[in-house]
LORO-708854 format. One record per residue (C-alpha): residue in one letter; residue number from 1; x, y, z; chain. Coordinates in Angstrom, 2 decimals, padded with zeros to 5 digits. Layout:
N
+-----+-----+---------+---------+---------+-------+
! res !   n !       u !       v !       w ! chain !
+-----+-----+---------+---------+---------+-------+
!   A ! NUM !       X !       Y !       Z !     A !
...
+-----+-----+---------+---------+---------+-------+
//
This chain:
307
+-----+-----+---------+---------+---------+-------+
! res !   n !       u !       v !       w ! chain !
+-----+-----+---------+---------+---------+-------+
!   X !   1 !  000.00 !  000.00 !  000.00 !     A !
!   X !   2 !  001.47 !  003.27 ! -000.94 !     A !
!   X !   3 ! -000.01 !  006.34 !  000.09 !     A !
!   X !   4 ! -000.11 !  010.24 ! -000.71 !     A !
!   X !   5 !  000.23 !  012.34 !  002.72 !     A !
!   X !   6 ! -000.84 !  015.36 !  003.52 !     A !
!   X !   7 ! -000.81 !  017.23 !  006.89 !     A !
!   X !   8 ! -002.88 !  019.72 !  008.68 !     A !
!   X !   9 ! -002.40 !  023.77 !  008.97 !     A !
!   X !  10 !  000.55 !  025.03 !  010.76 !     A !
!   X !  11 !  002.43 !  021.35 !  010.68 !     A !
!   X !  12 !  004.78 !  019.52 !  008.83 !     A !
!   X !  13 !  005.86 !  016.15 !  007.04 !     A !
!   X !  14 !  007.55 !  014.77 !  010.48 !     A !
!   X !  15 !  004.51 !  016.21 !  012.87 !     A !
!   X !  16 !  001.86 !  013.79 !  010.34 !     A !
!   X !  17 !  004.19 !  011.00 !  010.33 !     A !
!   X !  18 !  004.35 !  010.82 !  014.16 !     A !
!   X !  19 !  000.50 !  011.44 !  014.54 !     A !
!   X !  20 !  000.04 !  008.76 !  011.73 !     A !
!   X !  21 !  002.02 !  005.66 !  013.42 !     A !
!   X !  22 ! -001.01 !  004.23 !  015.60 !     A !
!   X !  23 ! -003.10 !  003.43 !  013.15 !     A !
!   X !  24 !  000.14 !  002.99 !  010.54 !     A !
!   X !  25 !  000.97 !  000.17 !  012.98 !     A !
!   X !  26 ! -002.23 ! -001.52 !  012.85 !     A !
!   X !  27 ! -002.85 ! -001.34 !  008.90 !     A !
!   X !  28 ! -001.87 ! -004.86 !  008.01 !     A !
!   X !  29 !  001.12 ! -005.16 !  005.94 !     A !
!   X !  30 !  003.25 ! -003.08 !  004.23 !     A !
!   X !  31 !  002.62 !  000.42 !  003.83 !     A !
!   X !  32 !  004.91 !  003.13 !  002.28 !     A !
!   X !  33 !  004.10 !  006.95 !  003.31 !     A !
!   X !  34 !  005.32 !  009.58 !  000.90 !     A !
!   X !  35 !  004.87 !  013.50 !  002.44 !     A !
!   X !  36 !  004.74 !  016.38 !  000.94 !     A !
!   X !  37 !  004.60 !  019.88 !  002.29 !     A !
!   X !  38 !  003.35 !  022.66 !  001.73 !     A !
!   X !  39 !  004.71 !  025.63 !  000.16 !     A !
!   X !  40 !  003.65 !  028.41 !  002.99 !     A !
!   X !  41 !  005.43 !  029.29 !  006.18 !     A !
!   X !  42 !  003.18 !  029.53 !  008.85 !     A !
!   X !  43 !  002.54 !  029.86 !  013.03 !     A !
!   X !  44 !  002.43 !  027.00 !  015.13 !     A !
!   X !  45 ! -001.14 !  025.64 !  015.28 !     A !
!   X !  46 ! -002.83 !  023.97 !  018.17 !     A !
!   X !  47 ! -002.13 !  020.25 !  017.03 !     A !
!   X !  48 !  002.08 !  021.28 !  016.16 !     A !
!   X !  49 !  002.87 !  019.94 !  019.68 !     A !
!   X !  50 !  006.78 !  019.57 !  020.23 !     A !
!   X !  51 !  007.64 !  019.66 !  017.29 !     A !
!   X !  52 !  010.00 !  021.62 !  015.87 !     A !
!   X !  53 !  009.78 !  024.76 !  012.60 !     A !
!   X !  54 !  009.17 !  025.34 !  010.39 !     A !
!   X !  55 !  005.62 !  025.19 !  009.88 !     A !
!   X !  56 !  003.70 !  025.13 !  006.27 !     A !
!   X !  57 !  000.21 !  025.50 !  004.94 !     A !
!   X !  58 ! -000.84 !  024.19 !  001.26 !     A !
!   X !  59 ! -002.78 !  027.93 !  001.66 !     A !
!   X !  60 ! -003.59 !  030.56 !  003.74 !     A !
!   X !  61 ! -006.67 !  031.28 !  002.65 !     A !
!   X !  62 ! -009.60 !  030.09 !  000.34 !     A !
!   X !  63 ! -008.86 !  032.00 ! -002.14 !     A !
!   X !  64 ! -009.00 !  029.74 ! -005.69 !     A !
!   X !  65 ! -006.23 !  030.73 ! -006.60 !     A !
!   X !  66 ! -003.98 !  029.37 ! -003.70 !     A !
!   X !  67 ! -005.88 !  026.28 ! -003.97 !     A !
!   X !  68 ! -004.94 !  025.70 ! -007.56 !     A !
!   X !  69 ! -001.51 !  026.02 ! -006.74 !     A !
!   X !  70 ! -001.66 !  023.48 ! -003.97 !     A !
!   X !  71 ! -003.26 !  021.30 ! -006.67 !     A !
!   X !  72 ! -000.14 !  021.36 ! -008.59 !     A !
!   X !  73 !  002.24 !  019.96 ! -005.62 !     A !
!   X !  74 ! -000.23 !  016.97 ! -005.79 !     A !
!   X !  75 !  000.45 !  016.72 ! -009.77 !     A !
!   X !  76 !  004.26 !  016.97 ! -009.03 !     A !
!   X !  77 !  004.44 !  014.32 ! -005.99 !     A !
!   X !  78 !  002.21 !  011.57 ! -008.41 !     A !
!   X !  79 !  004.48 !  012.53 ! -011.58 !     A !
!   X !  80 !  007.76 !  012.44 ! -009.37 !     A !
!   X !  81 !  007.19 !  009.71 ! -006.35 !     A !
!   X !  82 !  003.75 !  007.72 ! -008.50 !     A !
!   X !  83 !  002.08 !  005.88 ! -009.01 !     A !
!   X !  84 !  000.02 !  005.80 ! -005.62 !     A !
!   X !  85 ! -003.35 !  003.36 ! -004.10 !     A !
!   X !  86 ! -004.05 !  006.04 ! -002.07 !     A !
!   X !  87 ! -004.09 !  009.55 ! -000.75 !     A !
!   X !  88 ! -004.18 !  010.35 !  002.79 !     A !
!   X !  89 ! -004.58 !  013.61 !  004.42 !     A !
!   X !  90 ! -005.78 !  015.15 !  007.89 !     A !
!   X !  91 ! -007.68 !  018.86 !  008.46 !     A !
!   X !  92 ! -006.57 !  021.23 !  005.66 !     A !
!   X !  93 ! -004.44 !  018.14 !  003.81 !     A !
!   X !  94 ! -007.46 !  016.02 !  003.43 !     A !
!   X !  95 ! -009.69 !  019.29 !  002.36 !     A !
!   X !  96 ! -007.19 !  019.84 ! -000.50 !     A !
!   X !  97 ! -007.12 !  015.95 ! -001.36 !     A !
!   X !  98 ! -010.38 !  015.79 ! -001.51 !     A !
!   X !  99 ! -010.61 !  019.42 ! -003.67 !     A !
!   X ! 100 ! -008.00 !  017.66 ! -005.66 !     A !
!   X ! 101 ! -009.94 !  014.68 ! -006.25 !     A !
!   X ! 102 ! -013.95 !  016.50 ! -006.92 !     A !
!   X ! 103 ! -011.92 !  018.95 ! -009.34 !     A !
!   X ! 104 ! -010.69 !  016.05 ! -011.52 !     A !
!   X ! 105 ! -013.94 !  013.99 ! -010.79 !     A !
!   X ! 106 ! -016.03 !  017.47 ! -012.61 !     A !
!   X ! 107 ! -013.21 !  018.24 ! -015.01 !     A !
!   X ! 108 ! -012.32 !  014.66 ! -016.21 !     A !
!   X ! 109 ! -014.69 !  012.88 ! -015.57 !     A !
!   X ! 110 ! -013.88 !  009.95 ! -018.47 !     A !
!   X ! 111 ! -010.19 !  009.54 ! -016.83 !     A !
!   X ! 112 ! -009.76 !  007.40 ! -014.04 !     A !
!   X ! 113 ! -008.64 !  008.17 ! -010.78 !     A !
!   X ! 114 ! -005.07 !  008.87 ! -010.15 !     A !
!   X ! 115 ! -006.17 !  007.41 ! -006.37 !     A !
!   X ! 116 ! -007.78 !  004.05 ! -006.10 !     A !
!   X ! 117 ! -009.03 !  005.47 ! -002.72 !     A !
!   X ! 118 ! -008.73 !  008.38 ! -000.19 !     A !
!   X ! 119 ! -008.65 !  008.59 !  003.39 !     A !
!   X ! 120 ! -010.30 !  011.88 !  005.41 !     A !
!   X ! 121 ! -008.85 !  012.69 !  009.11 !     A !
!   X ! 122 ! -011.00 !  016.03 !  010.15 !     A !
!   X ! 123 ! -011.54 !  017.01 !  006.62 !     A !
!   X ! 124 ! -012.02 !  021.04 !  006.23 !     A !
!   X ! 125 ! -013.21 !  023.43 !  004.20 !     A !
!   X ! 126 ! -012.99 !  022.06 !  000.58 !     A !
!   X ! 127 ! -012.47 !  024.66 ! -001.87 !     A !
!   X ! 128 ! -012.67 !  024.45 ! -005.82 !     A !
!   X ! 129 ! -009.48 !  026.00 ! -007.95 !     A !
!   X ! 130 ! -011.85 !  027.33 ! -010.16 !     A !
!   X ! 131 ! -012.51 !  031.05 ! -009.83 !     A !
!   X ! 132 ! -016.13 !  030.54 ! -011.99 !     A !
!   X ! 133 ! -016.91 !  027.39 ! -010.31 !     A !
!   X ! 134 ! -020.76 !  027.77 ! -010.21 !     A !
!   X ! 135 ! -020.41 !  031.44 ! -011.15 !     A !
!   X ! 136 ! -024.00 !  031.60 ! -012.00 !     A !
!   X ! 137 ! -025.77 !  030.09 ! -008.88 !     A !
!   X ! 138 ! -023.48 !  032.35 ! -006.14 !     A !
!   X ! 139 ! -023.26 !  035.41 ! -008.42 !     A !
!   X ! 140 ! -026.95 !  035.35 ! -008.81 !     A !
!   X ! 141 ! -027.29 !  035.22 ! -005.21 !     A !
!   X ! 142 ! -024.69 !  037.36 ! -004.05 !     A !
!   X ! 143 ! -025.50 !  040.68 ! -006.26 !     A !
!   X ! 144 ! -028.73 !  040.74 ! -004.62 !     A !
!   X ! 145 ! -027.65 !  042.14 ! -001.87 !     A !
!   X ! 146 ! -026.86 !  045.63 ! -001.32 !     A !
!   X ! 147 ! -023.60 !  046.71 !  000.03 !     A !
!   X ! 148 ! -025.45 !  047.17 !  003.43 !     A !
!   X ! 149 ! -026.63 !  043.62 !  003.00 !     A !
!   X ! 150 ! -022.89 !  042.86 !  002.47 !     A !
!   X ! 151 ! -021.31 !  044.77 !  005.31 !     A !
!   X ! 152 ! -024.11 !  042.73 !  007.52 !     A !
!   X ! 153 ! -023.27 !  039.07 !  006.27 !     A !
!   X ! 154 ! -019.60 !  040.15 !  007.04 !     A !
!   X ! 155 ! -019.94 !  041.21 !  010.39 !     A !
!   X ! 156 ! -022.17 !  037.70 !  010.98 !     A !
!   X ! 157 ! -019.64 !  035.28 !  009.77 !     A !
!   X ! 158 ! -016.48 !  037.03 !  011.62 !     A !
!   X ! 159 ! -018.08 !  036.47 !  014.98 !     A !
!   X ! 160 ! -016.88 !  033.31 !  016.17 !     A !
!   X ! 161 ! -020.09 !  033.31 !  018.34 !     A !
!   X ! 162 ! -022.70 !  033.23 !  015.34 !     A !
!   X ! 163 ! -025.20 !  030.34 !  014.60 !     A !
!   X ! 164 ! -026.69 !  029.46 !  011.68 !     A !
!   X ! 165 ! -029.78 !  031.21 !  012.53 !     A !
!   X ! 166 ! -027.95 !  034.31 !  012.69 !     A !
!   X ! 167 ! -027.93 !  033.80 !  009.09 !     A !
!   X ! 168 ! -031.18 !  032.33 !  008.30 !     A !
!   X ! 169 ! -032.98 !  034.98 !  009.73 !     A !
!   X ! 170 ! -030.95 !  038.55 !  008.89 !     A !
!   X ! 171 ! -033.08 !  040.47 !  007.19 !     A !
!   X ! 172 ! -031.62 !  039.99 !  003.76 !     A !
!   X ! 173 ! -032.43 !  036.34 !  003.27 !     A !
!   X ! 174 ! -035.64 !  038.07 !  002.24 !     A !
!   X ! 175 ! -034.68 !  038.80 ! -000.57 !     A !
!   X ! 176 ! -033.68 !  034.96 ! -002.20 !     A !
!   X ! 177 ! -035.53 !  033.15 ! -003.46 !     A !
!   X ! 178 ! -036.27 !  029.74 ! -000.99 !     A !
!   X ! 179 ! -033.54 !  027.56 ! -003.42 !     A !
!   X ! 180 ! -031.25 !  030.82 ! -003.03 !     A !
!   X ! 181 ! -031.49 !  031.28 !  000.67 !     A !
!   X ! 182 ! -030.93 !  027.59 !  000.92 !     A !
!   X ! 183 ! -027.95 !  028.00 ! -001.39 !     A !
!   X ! 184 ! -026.55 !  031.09 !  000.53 !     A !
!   X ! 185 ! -027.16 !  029.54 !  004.13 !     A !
!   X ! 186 ! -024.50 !  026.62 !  003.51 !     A !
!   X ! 187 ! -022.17 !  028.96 !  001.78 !     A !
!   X ! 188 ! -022.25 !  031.76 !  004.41 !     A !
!   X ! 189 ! -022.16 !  028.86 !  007.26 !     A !
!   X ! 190 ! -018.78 !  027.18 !  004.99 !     A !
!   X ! 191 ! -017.48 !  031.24 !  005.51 !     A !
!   X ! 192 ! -018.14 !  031.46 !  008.90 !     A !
!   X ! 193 ! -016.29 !  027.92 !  010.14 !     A !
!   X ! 194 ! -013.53 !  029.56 !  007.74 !     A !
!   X ! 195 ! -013.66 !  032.50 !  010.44 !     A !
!   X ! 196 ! -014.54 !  029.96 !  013.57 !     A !
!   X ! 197 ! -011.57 !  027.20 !  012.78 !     A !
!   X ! 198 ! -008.84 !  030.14 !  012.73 !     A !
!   X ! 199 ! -010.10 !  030.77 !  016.78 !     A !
!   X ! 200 ! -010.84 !  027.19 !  017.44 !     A !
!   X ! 201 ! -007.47 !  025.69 !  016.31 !     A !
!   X ! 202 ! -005.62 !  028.81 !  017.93 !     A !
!   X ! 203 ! -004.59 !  030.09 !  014.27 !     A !
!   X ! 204 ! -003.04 !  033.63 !  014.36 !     A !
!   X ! 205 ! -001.55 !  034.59 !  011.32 !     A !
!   X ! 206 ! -002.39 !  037.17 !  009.41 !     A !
!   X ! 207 ! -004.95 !  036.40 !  006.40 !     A !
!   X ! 208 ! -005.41 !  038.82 !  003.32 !     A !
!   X ! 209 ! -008.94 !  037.47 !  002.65 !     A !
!   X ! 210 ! -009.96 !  037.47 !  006.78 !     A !
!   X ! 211 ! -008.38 !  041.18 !  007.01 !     A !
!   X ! 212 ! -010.81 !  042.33 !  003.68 !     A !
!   X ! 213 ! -013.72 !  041.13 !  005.40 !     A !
!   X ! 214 ! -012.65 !  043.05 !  008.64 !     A !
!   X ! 215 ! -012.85 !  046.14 !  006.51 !     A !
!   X ! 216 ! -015.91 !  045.50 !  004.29 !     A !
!   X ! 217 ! -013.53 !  045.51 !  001.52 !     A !
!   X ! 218 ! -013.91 !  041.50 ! -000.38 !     A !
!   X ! 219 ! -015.57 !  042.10 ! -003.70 !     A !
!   X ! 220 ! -018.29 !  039.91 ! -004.01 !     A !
!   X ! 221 ! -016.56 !  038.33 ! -007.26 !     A !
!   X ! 222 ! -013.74 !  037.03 ! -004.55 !     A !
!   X ! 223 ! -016.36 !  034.94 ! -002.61 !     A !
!   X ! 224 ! -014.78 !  030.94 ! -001.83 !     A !
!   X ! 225 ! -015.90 !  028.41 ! -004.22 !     A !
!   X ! 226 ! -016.53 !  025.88 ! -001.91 !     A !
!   X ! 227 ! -017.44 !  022.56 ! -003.12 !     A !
!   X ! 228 ! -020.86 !  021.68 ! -001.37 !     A !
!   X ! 229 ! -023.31 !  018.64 ! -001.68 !     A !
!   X ! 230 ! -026.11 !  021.36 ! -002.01 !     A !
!   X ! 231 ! -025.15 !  022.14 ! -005.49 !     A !
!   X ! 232 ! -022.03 !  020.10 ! -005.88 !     A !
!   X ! 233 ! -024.13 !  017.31 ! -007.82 !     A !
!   X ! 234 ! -020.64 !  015.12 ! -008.78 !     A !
!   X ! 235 ! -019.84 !  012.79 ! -005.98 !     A !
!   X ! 236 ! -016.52 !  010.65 ! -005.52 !     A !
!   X ! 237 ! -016.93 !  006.76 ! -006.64 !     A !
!   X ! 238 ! -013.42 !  005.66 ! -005.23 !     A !
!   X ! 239 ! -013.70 !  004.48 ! -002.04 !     A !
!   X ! 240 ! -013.34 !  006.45 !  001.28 !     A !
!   X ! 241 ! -012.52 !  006.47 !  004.65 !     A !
!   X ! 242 ! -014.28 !  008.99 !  007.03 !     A !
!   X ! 243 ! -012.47 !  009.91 !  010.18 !     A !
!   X ! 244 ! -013.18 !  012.51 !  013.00 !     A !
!   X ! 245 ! -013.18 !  013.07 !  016.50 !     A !
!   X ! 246 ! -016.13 !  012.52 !  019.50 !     A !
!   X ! 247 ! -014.89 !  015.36 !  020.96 !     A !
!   X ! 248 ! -014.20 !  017.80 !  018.40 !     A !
!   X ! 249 ! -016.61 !  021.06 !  017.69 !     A !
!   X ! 250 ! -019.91 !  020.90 !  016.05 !     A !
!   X ! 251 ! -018.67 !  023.41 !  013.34 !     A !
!   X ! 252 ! -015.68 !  021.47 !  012.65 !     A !
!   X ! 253 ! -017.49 !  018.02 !  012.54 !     A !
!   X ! 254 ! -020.25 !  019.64 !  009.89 !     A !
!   X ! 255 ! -017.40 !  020.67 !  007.81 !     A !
!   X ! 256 ! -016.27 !  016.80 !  007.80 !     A !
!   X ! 257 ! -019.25 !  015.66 !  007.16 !     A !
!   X ! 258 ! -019.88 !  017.58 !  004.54 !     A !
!   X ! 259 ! -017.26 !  016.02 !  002.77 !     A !
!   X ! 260 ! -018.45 !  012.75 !  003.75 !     A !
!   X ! 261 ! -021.81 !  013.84 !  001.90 !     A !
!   X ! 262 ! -019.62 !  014.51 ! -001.69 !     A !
!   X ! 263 ! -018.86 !  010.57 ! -001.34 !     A !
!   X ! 264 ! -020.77 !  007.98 ! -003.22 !     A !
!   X ! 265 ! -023.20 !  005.96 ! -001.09 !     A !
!   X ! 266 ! -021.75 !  002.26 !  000.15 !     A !
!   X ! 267 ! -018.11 !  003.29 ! -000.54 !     A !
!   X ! 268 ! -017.87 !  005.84 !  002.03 !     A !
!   X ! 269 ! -016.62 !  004.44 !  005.46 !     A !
!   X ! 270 ! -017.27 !  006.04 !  008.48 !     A !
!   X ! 271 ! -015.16 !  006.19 !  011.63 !     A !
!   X ! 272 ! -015.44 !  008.63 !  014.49 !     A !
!   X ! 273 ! -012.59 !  007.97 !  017.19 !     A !
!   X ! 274 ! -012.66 !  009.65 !  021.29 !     A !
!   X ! 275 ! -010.69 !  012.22 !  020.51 !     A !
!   X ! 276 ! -010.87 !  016.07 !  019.51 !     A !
!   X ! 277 ! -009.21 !  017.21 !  016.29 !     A !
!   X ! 278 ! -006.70 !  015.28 !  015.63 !     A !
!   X ! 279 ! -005.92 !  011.70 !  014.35 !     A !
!   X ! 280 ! -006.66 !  008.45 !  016.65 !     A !
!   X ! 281 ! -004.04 !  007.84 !  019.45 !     A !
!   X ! 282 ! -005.79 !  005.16 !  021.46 !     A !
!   X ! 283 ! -004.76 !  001.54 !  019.66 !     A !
!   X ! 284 ! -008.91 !  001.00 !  019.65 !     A !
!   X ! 285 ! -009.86 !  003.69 !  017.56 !     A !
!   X ! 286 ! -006.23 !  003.44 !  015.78 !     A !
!   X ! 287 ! -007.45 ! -000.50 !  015.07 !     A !
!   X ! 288 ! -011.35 !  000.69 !  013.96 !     A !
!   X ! 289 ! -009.72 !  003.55 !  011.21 !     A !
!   X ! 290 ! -007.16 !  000.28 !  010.28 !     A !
!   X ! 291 ! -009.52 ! -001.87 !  009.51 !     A !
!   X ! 292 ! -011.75 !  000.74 !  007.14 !     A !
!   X ! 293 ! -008.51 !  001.65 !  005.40 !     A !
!   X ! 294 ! -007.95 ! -001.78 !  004.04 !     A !
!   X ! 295 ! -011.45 ! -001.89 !  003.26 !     A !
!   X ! 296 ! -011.11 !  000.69 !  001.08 !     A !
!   X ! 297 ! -008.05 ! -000.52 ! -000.02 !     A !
!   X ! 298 ! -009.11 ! -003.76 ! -001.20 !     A !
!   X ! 299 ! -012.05 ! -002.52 ! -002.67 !     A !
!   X ! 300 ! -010.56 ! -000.20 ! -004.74 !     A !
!   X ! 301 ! -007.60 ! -002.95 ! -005.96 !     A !
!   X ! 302 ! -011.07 ! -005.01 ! -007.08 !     A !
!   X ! 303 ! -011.48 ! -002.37 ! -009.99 !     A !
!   X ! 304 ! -010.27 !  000.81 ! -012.08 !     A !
!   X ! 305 ! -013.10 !  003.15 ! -010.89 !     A !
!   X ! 306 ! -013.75 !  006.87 ! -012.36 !     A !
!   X ! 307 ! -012.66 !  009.28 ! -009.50 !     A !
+-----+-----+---------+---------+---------+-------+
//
């Protein structure tokens, strides 16, 4: 079994390999881990521990631009260190792999899979490369509000206190239409855990598109693409593996979910360990994510399945 890594915000290549050797040790077999980093220095987050700098991000921000270019250090590590079964990834890692993997799944979609399977640990935000990625259906929504309207939604998602009714019922949601306010509610709650991870996971660094929304100033045009299973219609046929913690917060949970949701149905594998966020530690849940790996594994060996 040989596997793509990649590791969470404010980490590095060693940091994943140490929090990956539980359940490493109880995958049956042989399994060979190739890392890669990414290409921006960052702060220590909350999950860094001991270990030592520096500290990368595959982005700072969800800006689709950024995300494209963390697409391309995927492209390098299968052309250089490939072929791979599998890509692994934890927090912002396994929100780019599974970008990485939706992007090809919409834009290739006669190719197969570079992956025969992916694994998820705490999966976050999952952002298309694409700076038109459903251009229509959040432009349509999002120039219907006024720049009042705007300056509102703003002020709502930066509050690391808001809930999702804070959005449902401002004042401008009046204005969309009942698909559009559905529509704008998952993509202004997606913005807001954007806002709410940064405090949650004790993130400090400075972040152009955070500090634009601080001063009203993020064109509407600039808005994250997020991939979303409520107009995101393409869902992942490899198999997958589905990890998060007991203990970890409701925001960051929904966010992993949601990426369990852009999974196909019966090859999506669901594990939720005792812990917060971060990857199992005790050997029970290390044995539980084990055995769905080589599930997923073996099921995707069985046949050459369209990402």
């Amino acid at each position: 079994m040989k596997l793509l890594c990649l590791h969470g915000y404010g980490t590095n290549a060693e940091c994943l390999r140490a929090q990956l050797l539980p359940t490493m040790n109880a995958v049956g077999g042989d399994c060979e881990c190739i890392f890669v980093e990414g290409e921006f220095p960052v702060g220590k987050s909350v999950f860094t521990g001991n270990f030592d700098p520096p500290y990368w991000a595959y982005y700072k921000d969800p800006a689709f631009d950024s995300i494209a270019q963390a697409h391309e250090l995927i492209e390098e590590a299968i052309e250089v260190e490939g072929p791979f079964d599998g890509i692994l990834g934890f927090s912002q890692g396994a929100a780019l792999a599974m970008s990485y993997l939706l992007h090809q799944r919409i834009t290739r979609p006669d190719e197969p899979s570079k992956f025969k399977f992916g694994v998820f640990f705490s999966t976050g935000f999952i952002v298309s490369p694409e700076c038109n990625y459903k251009e229509n259906e959040i432009m349509a929504i999002l120039n219907r509000l006024t720049d009042d309207d705007t300056r509102t939604f703003y002020e709502i998602i930066l509050d690391p206190a808001h809930r999702q009714h804070d959005i449902t019922n401002a004042s401008f949601m009046e204005k969309l239409s009942h698909p559009g306010r559905e529509i704008f509610s998952e993509l202004a709650w997606e913005a807001g855990c954007v806002c709410k991870s940064r405090v949650q996971l004790q993130i400090n660094d400075t972040v152009d598109w955070v500090e634009r929304l601080k001063v009203h100033d993020l064109p509407r045009e600039a808005f994250p693409r997020f991939f979303n299973p409520i107009y995101t219609h393409e869902r992942l046929s490899i198999p997958t593996v589905h990890c998060w913690g007991h203990n970890d917060s409701a925001s960051l949970k929904r966010l992993s979910l949601v990426g369990r949701e852009l999974c196909a149905d019966g090859r999506a594998f669901f594990v939720e360990h005792s812990g917060h966020h971060e990857l199992p530690v005790t050997l029970q849940d290390a044995k539980a994510v084990a055995d769905a790996i080589e599930k997923a594994f073996y099921l995707g060996r069985q046949q050459n399945v369209i990402v």
